[in-house]
N, C-alpha and C positions, 0 to 999 in steps of 0.2 A: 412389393412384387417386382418392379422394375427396376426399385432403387438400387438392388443389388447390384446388379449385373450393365448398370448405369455407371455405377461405383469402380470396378474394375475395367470400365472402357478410356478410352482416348476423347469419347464424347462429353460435352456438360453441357450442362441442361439448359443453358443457352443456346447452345447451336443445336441442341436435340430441336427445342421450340423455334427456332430460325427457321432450320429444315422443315419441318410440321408446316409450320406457317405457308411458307412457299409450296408444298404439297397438296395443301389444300386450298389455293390460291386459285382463282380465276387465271390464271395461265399456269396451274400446274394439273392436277384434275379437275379443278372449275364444283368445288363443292360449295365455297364458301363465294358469295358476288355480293359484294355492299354496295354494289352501285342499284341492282335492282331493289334494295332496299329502302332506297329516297332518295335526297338531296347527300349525295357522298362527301360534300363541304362542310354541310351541319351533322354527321356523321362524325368526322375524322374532327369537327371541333370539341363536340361533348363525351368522345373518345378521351381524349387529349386534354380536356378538366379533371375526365373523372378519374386517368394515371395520376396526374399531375396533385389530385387533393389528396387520394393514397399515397404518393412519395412522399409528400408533406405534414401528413398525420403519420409514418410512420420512423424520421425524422425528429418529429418534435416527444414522440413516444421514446423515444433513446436520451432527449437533453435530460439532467438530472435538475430537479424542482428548485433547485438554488439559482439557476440559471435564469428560472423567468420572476422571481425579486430583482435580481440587477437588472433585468434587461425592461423590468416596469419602473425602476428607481431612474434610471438613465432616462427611459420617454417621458417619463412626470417633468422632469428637470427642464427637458426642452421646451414642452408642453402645458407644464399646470403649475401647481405650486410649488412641486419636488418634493423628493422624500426625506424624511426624518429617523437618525438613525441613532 
């Protein structure tokens, strides 16, 4: 419905969601306020896991499965008894 007319703009959908974000910000209409929510530190840290373990899962979702033989053949090696091939 909006991807269209998304599609033919100058905008992409990062700075669509930049603007959003700041719009709905506590100093833009004051909708969204995470500080009245709790502790804004422990907030903005388990924020910041739970990006952080989706970039990561989706990352290791792209390496191709050959990649993690080598990459347990090389930690054995340093590690344990090594691998056998």
């Amino acid at each position: 419905m909006l991807s269209r007319p998304l599609d033919r703009s100058w905008l992409t959908p990062p700075l669509v969601a930049f603007l959003l974000g700041i719009l709905l910000s506590p100093h833009g209409l004051g909708w969204l306020n995470p500080s009245a929510w709790g502790n804004v530190y422990t907030l903005l840290e388990e924020t910041a896991r739970l990006t952080l373990g989706i970039s990561l899962m989706g990352i290791a979702l792209r390496l191709p499965r050959s990649s993690y033989c080598c990459a347990a053949c090389r930690s054995s090696r340093h590690y344990g008894p090594g691998c056998h091939r």
